[in-house]
N, C-alpha and C positions, 0 to 999 in steps of 0.2 A: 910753714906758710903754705896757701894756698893759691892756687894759680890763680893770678886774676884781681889777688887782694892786698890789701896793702896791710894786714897783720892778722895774724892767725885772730887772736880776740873777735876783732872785729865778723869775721865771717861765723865763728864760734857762737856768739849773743842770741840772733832768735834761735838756735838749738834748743840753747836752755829755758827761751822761756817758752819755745813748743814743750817741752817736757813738761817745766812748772804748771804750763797753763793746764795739761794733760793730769796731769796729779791731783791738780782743784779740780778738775772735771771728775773725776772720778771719786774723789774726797766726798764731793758733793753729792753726787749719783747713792753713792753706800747711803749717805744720811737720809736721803729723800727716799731711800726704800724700806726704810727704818723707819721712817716717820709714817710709813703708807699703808705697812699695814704690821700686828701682832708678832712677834714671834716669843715663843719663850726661849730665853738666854741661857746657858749655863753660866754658873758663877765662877768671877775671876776669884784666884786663887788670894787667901787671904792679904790683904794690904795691896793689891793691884788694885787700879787707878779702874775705876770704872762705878764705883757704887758696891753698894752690899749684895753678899749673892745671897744662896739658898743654902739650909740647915746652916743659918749665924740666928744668932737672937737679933732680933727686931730693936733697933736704937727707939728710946722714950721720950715720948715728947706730950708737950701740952699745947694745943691752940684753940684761938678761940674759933665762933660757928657761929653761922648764918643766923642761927636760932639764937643768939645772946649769950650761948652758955660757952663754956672751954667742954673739949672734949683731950681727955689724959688716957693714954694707949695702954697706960701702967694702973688707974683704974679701975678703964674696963673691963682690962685681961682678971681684974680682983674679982671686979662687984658683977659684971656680965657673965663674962666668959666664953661668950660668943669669938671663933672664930672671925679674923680680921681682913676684908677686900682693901686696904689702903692703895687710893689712886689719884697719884701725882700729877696736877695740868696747871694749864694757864691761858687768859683769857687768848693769848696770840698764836695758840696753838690750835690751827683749823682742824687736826686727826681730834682736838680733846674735843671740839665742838661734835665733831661725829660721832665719837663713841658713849658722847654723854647718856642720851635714852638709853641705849644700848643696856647700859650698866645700868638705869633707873629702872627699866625692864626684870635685868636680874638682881636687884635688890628686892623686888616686889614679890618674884620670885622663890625668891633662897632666903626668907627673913630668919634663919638660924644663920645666918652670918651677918656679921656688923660691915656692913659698907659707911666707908667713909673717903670723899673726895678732898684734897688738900690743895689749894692752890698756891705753886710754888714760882719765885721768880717773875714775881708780877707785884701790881699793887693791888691793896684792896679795893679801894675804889675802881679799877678796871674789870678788877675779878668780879666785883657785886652787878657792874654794868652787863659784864658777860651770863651772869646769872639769871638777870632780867629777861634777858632772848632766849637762853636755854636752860630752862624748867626744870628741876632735878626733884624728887619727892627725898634721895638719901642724904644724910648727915655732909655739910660742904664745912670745913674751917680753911683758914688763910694764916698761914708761916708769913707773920707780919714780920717776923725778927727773921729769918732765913733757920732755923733751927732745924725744921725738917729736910729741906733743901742742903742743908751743910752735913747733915748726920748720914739722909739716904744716899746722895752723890747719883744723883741718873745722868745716866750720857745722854738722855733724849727725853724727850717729855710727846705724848703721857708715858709714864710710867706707872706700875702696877706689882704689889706686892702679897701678895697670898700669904698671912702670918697667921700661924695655928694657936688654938685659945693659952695652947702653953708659953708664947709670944715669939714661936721659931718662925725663922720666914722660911718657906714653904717653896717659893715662888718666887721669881722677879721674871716679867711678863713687860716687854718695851714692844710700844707701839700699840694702833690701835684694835680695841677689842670689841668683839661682836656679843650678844646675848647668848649664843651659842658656845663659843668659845668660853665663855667666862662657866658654862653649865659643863661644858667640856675638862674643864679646871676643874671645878667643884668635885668631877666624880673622882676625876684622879688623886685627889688629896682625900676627900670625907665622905669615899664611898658614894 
């Protein structure tokens, strides 16, 4: 016991929640510096909790597009072959409103790579609403079913995968990305 109190507990209680509240603060701080700007990640070790890392094969998916049509990863990699920009948002993510042109910049750019935006963890109808504000000229689909969202696992949104025409990922790139950075990618991977 402590002098003064009538049980240890009692004088013990805001400790811990100066601690707790200490722990959310900084919990929080890590994620909002993650969300603020790019980094690239290295990949957690097979079956660790965070999402697919780099040199895994690219998980297969189909959804549909903006355009009316489905766009199939497993396909493309067939019939195109173009090397794969796949980048994860949603309309409530202000970083993915920023980096949008960004990336529409370097799709316009780097047209030997297939850019394609997927909006994950949202609806369509918010995603399509969000699309109407910010204009994108590259390939957009919506993971109606969560299949991309279940298969990729990102700790953070945007997220961004550099998958090579052999359909290896290359990359996993969290947070947001400039037009620069993404040509800064590009040379690192495809020369």
């Amino acid at each position: 016991m402590y002098p003064g109190s009538g049980s240890t507990v009692a004088h013990m209680a805001p400790l811990r929640m100066n601690r707790a509240s200490i722990v959310v603060f900084v919990a929080l701080a890590i994620v909002a510096s993650a969300c603020a700007s790019a980094t690239v990640e290295k990949p957690p070790a097979p079956g660790n909790i965070g999402g697919i890392g780099a040199a895994e094969l690219a998980p297969q998916f189909s959804v549909p597009t903006s355009s009316g049509e489905v766009f199939s990863l497993r396909e493309h990699l067939i019939d195109d072959g173009r090397p794969v920009f796949l980048n994860l948002w949603a309309s409530w993510c202000f970083p993915c409103r920023e980096e949008m042109p960004d990336i529409d910049a370097a799709s316009k750019r780097f047209p030997e790579i297939m850019f394609i935006g997927v909006a994950v963890q949202d609806s369509r109808t918010e995603s399509e609403k969000f699309l109407d504000e910010v204009q994108v000229s590259y390939l957009i689909g919506f993971d109606t079913d969560d299949i991309v969202d279940r298969a990729y696992s990102p700790i953070g949104l945007p997220a961004t995968y550099i998958i090579s025409s052999e359909g290896v990922i290359l990359d996993r790139i969290l947070g947001k990305l400039t037009e620069e950075q993404i040509a800064e990618e590009f040379a690192v991977h495809f020369g």
